[in-house]
C-alpha positions in Angstrom: -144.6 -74.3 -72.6 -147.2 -75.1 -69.9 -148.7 -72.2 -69.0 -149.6 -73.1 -65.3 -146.5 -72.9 -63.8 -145.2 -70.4 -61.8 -142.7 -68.6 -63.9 -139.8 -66.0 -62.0 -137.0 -64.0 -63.9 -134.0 -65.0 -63.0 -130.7 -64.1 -64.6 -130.3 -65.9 -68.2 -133.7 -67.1 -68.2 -135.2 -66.4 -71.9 -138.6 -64.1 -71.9 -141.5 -65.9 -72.7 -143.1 -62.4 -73.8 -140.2 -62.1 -76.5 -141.2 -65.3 -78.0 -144.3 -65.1 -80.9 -146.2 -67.8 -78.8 -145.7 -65.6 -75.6 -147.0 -62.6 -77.7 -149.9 -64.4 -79.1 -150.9 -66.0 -75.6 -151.1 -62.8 -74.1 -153.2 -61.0 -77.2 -155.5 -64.0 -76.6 -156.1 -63.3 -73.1 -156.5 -59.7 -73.6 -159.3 -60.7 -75.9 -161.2 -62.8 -73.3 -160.8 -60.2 -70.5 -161.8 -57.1 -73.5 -165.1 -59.7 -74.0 -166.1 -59.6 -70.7 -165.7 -56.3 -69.8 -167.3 -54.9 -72.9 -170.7 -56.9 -72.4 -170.9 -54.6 -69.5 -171.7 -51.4 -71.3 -172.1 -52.0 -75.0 -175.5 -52.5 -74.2 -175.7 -48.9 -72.3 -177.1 -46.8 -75.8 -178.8 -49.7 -76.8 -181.2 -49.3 -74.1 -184.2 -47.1 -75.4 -184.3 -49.2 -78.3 -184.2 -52.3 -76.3 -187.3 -50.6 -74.5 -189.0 -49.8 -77.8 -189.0 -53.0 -79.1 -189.5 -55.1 -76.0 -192.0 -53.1 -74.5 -190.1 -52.8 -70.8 -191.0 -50.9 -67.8 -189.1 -48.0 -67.0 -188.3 -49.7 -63.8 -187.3 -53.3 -66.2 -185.0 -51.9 -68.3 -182.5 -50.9 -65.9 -182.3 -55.5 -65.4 -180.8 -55.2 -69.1 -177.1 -54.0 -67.4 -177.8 -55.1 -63.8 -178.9 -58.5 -64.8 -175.4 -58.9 -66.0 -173.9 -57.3 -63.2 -175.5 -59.5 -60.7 -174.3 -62.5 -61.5 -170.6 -61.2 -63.3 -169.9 -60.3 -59.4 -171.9 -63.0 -57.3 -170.4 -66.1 -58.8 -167.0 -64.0 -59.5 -165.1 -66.1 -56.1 -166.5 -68.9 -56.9 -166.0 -69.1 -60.6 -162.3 -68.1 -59.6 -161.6 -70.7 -56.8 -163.7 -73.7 -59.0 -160.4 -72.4 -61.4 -157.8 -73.4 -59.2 -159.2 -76.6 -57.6 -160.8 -77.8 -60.6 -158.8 -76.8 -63.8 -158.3 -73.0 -65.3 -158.7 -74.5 -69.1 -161.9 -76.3 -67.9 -163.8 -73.4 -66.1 -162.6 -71.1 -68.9 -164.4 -73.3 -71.9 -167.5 -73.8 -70.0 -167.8 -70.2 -69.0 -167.1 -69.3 -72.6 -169.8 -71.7 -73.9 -172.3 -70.5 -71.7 -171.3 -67.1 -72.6 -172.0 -67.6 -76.3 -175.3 -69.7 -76.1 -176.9 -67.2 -73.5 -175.4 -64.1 -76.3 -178.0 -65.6 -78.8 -180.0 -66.8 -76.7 -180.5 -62.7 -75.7 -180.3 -61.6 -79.0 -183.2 -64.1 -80.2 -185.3 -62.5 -77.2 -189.0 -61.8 -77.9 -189.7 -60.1 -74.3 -188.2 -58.6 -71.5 -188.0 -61.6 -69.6 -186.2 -63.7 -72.3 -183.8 -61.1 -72.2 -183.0 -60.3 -68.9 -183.0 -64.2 -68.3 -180.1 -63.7 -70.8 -178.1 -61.5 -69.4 -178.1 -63.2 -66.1 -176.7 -66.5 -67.5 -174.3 -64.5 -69.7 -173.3 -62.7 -65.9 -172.9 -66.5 -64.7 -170.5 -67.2 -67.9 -168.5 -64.0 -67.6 -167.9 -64.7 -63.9 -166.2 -68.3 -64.9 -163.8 -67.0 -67.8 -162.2 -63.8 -66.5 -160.9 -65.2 -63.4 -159.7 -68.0 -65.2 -158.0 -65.8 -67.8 -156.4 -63.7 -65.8 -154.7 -66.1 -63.5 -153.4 -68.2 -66.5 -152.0 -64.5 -67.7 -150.6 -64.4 -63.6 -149.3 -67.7 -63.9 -148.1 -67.4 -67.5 -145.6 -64.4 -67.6 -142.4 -64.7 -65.6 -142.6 -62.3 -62.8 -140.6 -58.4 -63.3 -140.8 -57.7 -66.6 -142.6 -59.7 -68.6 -145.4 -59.7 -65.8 -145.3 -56.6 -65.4 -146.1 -56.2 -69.1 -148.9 -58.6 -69.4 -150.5 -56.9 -66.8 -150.3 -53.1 -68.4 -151.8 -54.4 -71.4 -154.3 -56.5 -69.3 -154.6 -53.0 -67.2 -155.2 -51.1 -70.6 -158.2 -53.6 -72.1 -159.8 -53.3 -69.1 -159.7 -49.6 -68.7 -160.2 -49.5 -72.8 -163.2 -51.9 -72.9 -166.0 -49.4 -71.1 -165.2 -46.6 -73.7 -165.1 -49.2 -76.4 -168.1 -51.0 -75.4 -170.3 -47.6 -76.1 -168.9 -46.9 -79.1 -169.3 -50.3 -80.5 -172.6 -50.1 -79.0 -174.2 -46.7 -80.6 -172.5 -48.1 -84.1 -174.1 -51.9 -84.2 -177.5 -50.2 -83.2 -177.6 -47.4 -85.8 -176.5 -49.6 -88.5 -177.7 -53.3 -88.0 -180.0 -53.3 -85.0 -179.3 -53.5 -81.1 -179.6 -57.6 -81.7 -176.3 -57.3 -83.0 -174.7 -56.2 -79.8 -175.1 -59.6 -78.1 -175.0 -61.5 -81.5 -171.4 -60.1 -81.6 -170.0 -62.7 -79.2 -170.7 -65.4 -81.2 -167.7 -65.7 -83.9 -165.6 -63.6 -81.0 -166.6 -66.5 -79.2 -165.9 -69.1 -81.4 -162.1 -68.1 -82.2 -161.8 -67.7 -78.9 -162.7 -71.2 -78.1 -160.4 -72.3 -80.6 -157.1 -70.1 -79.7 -157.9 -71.8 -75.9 -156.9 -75.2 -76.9 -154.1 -73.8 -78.7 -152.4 -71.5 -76.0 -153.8 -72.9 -72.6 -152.7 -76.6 -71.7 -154.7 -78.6 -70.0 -154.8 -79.5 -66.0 -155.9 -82.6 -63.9 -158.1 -81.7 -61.5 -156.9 -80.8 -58.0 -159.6 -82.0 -55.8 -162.2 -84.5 -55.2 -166.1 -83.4 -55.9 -166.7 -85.2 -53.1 -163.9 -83.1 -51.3 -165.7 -79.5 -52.7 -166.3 -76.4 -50.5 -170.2 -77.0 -51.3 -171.9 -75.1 -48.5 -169.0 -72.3 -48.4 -169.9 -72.1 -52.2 -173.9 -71.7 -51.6 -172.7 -68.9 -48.5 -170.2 -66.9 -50.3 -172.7 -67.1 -53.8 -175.6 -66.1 -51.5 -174.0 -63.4 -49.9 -172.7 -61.8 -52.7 -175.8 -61.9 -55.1 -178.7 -60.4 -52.2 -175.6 -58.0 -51.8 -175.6 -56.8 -54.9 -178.8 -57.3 -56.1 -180.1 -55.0 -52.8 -177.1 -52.2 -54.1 -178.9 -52.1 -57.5 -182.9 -52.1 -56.2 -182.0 -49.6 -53.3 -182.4 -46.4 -55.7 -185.9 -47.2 -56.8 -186.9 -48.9 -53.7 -184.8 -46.2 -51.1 -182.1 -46.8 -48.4 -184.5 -46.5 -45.0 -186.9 -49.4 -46.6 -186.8 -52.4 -44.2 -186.2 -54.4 -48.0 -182.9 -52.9 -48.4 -182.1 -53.0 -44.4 -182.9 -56.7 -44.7 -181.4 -57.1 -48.3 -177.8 -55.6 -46.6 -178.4 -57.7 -42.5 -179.0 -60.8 -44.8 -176.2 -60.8 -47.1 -174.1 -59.7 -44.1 -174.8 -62.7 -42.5 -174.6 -65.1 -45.4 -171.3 -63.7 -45.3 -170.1 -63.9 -41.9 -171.4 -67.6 -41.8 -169.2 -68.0 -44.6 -166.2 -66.7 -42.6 -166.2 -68.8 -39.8 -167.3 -71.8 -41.7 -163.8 -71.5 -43.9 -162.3 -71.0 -40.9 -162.8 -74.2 -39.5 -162.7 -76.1 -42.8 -160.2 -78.1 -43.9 -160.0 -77.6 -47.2 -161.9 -74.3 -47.9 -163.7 -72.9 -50.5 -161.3 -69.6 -50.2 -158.9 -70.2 -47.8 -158.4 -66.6 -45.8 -154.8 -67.0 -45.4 -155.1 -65.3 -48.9 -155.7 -61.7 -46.7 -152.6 -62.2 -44.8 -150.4 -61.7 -48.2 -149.4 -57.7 -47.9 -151.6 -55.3 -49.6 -153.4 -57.3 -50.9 -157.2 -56.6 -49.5 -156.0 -52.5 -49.6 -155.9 -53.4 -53.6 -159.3 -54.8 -53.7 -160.4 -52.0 -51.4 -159.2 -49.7 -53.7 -160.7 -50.9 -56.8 -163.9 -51.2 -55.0 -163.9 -47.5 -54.7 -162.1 -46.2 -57.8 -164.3 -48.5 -59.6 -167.1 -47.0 -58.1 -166.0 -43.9 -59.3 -165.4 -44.6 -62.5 -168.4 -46.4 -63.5 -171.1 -44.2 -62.8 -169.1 -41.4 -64.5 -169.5 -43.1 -67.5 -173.1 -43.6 -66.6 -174.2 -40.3 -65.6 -171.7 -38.7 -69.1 -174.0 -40.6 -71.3 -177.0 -39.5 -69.9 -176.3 -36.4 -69.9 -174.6 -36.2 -73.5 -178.5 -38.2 -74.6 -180.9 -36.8 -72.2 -179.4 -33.1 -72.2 -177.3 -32.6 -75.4 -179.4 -34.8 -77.4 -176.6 -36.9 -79.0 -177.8 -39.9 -81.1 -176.8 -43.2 -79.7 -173.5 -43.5 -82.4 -172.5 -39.6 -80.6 -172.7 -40.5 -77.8 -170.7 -43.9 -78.1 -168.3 -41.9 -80.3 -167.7 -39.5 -77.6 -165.6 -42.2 -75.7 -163.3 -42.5 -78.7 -160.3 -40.1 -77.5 -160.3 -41.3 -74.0 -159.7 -45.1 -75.4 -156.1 -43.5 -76.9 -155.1 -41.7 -73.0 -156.0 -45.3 -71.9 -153.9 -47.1 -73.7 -151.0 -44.5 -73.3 -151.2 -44.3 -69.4 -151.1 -48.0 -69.3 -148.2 -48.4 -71.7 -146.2 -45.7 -69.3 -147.6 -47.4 -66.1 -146.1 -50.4 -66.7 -142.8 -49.5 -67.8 -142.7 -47.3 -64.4 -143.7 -50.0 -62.2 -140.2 -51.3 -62.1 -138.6 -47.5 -61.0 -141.0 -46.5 -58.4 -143.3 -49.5 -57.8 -147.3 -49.8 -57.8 -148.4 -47.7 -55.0 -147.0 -44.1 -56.4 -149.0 -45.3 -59.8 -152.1 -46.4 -58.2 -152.2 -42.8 -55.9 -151.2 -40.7 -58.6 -153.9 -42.2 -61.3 -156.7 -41.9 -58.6 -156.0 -38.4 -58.0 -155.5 -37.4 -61.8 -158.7 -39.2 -62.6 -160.2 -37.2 -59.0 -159.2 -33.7 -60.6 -160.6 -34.2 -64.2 -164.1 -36.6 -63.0 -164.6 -32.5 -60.7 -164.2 -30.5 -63.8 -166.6 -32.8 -65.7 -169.0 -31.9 -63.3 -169.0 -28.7 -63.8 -171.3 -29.2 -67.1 -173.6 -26.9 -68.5 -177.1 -27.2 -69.7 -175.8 -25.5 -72.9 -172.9 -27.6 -73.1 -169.9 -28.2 -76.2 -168.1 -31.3 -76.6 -165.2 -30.1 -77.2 -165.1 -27.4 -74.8 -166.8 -29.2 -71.6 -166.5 -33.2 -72.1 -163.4 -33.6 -73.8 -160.7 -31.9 -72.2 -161.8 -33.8 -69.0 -162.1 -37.1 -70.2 -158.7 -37.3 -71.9 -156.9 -36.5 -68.7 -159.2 -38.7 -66.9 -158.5 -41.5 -69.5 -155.1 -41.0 -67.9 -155.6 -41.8 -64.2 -158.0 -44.3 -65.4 -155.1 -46.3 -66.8 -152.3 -45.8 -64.2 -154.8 -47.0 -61.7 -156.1 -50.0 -63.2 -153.0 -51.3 -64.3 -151.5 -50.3 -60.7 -154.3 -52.1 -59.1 -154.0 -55.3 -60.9 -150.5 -55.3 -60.3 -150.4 -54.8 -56.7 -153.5 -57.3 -55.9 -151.3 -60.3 -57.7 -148.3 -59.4 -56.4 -146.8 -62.6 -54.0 -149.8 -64.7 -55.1 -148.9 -68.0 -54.5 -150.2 -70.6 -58.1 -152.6 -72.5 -56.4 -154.3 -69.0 -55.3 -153.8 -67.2 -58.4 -157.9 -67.8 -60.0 -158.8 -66.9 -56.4 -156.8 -63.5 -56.3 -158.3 -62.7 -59.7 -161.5 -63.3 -58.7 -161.1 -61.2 -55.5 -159.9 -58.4 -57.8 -162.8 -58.5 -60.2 -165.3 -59.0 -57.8 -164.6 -55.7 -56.1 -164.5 -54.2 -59.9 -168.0 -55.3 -59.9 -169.3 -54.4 -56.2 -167.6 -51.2 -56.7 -169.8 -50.3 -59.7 -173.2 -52.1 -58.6 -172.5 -49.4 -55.0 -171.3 -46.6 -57.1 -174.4 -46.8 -59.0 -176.6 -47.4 -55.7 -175.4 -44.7 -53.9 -174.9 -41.7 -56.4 -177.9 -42.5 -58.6 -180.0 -41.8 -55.5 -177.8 -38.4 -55.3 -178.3 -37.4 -58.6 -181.9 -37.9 -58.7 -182.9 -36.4 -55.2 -181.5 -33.3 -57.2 -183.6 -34.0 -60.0 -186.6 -34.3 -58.3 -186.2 -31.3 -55.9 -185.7 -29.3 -58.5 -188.5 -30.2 -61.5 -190.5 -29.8 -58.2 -190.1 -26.3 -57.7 -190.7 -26.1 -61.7 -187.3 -26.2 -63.3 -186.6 -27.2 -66.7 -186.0 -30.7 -67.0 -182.7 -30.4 -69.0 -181.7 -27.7 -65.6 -183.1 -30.2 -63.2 -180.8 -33.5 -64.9 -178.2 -31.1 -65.3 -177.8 -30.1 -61.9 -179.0 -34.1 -60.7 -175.9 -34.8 -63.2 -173.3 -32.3 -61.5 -173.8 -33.6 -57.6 -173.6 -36.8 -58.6 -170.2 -36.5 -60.7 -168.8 -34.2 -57.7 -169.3 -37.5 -55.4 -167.7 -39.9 -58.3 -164.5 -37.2 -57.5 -164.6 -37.6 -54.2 -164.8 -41.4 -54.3 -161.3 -41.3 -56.2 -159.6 -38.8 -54.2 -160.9 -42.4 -51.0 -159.0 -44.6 -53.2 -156.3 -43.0 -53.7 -155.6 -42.6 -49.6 -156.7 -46.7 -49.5 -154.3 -47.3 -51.7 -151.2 -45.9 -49.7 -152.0 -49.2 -48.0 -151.3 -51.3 -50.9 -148.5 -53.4 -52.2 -145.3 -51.2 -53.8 -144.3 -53.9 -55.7 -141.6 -53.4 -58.5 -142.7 -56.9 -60.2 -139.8 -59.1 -58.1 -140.4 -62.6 -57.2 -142.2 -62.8 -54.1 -139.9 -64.6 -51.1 -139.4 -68.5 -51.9 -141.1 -68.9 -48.2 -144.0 -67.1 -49.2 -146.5 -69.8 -49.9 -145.8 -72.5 -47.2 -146.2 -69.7 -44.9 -149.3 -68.9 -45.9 -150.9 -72.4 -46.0 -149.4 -72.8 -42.2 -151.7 -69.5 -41.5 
């Protein structure tokens, strides 16, 4: 069964899902999307050996996970739209090959720059598989059920993969060295390429090169990386410094250049008609801000569980463990709701569980237990964390029409990406003007990250209680077939 073709239940119509190849299809692009997501922090308690070794700067090192970051979200649209017009099997080998080679490439590294050179290729190969991937999974599964399934357990890796990633993290360093945790993509890697030609079929190209969005590719690119590369330097650099006023004026207008040339062109890079589908940009907006959320918590958790608590790198990754369970739970139950109440009551409801338990997490003490002070919180955060990813990706590829479906994925994962990259941006310049204030007036410095730690968590809680009002915007969808009119209409807009 080709797995480009836009698949709807209808009465009588056998489930793909209930078949072993449908099963194994969807396991296999759970894997890719669980790769990519868990480069993004199973390098997090590798980091002060990284530094050891490699001899980086305290202001370097922090290029180990925004290298990656960089250029996962910069090429992220056009990674997704080169998947539609150009072939979703195509992109997804290349980016997967460039994903492996730039893996040991980084684990080969002899110096900071070799690495972080690395990681930004690895970003560039990350950015062409997941959109990819998850538009075949769109694309793949007929839509009600069996969509709504592939996207809970799509929903559930992704939510899994940041807890995972620091476990599996802390363990390869303690036990084989923090070379391992690139070197681990390899053989992933390599089946992975294999199950590809087995469960994706091939496509013929769908435009010209000579007919390719080129300059809307070098805006939207442009835009996106001086973006986020000025949301991760404005901490160290500060907000009021005409670098990051210019960094945010110039990627603004990379951006709006970008809009009105797609406008006027033909035959766009991303054609905007995509915005007029119905919830769809209050999805992205809401992932933007959950994601936000949600990222730095981990962040600022496992700096304070190291930094504060003293908790080896294999503790602190092991700390993660019981949330990974609530995850997959939540998403499990998410899924199977979607076709009762639809997305939006999910989405809401995950945002503001994840809102509660994110503000009792920051209530930690400099004395603080495990069991008594992190865990309660993060298993009913693990909770939200589900419901809202899985509600998220639902809604935002809801009514997608095929020939948009890498584009919508792309949109969705970019603002995964932009929301962490601002999350960080914004409340590591929180936490350590709290810090600072305080070691100034001759604190402690386990008090003075403590209470740098708290503020910063209290705006993480605040972020999610945003998204969970944005997303009262988004699409209900129960997972039914979007209107057959659906798609001319949008190309006429």
């Amino acid at each position: 069964m080709s797995s480009q073709a836009v698949l709807h239940e209808t009465p009588g119509q056998p489930s793909f899902l209930g078949t072993r190849r449908g099963k194994l299809t969807l396991l296999f692009l759970c894997m890719v999307g669980f790769l990519d997501f868990v480069d993004a922090s199973i390098v997090n308690v590798a980091l002060p050996s990284i530094r050891h070794e490699l001899h980086f700067s305290v202001q370097s090192l922090q290029w180990v996970l925004s290298g990656y970051l960089l250029t996962y979200g910069g090429f992220m649209l056009l990674g997704g739209r080169a998947a539609d017009l150009l072939g979703r099997r195509r992109i997804l080998v290349v980016g997967m090959t460039v994903f492996a080679l730039s893996s040991l490439v980084g684990g080969l590294a002899g110096d900071s720059a070799m690495l972080v050179g690395a990681r930004l290729v690895q970003g560039l190969g990350a950015a062409m598989m997941l959109p990819a991937t998850l538009s075949i999974l769109t694309t793949t599964f007929h839509e009600g059920k069996d969509r709504n399934t592939a996207l809970g357990a799509w929903g559930a890796i992704a939510g899994l993969a940041s807890a995972v990633g620091v476990f599996l993290g802390g363990l390869l360093t303690e036990d084989v060295g923090w070379r391992w945790v690139l070197w681990v993509n390899l053989p992933i890697c390599a089946v992975l390429l294999v199950a590809t030609f087995r469960f994706v079929s091939g496509e013929r190209s769908k435009t010209q090169v000579k007919n390719f969005d080129a300059l809307g590719a070098v805006l939207v690119t442009g835009g996106m990386l001086l973006l986020i590369y000025t949301l991760v330097k404005a901490p160290s650099v500060g907000w009021d410094t005409w670098r990051t006023i210019g960094g945010l004026a110039g990627s603004a207008l990379f951006l709006l250049a970008f809009v009105g040339k797609e406008r006027r062109d033909s035959n766009p890079l991303v054609p905007l008609s995509i915005f007029r589908i119905k919830g769809l940009a209050a999805a992205d907006a809401t992932q933007v801000i959950a994601m936000a959320g949600f990222y730095s918590m981990f962040f600022f958790l496992t700096l304070y569980m190291q930094n504060v608590l003293g908790f080896s790198q294999l503790q602190a990754g092991t700390a993660y463990l019981p949330a990974t369970a609530g995850v997959a739970i939540s998403s499990g139950i998410a899924s199977q709701l979607f076709a009762r109440v639809g997305t939006r009551p999910i989405i809401v409801a995950g945002a503001l569980i994840s809102a509660a338990a994110v503000y009792w997490l920051a209530q930690i003490p400099v004395d603080g237990s495990y069991l008594r002070d992190l865990l309660p919180g993060l298993l009913i955060m693990s909770f939200g964390l589900g419901f809202v990813f899985v509600g998220v990706n639902t809604a935002a590829n809801a009514g997608v029409p095929t020939d948009k479906a890498g584009l919508a994925a792309a949109l969705i994962n970019t603002s995964t990406w932009l929301g962490g990259a601002l999350g960080l941006a914004i409340f590591s310049v929180i936490a350590t003007t709290r810090t600072e204030h305080l070691l100034t007036g001759h604190a402690s410095q386990p008090d003075a990250l403590t209470s740098g730690f708290r503020r910063a968590l209290v705006a993480c809680s605040l972020f999610l209680v945003a998204a969970a009002l944005i997303a009262l915007r988004a699409t209900n969808t129960r997972g039914e077939p979007a209107a057959p009119e659906t798609a001319p209409a949008l190309e006429a807009a």
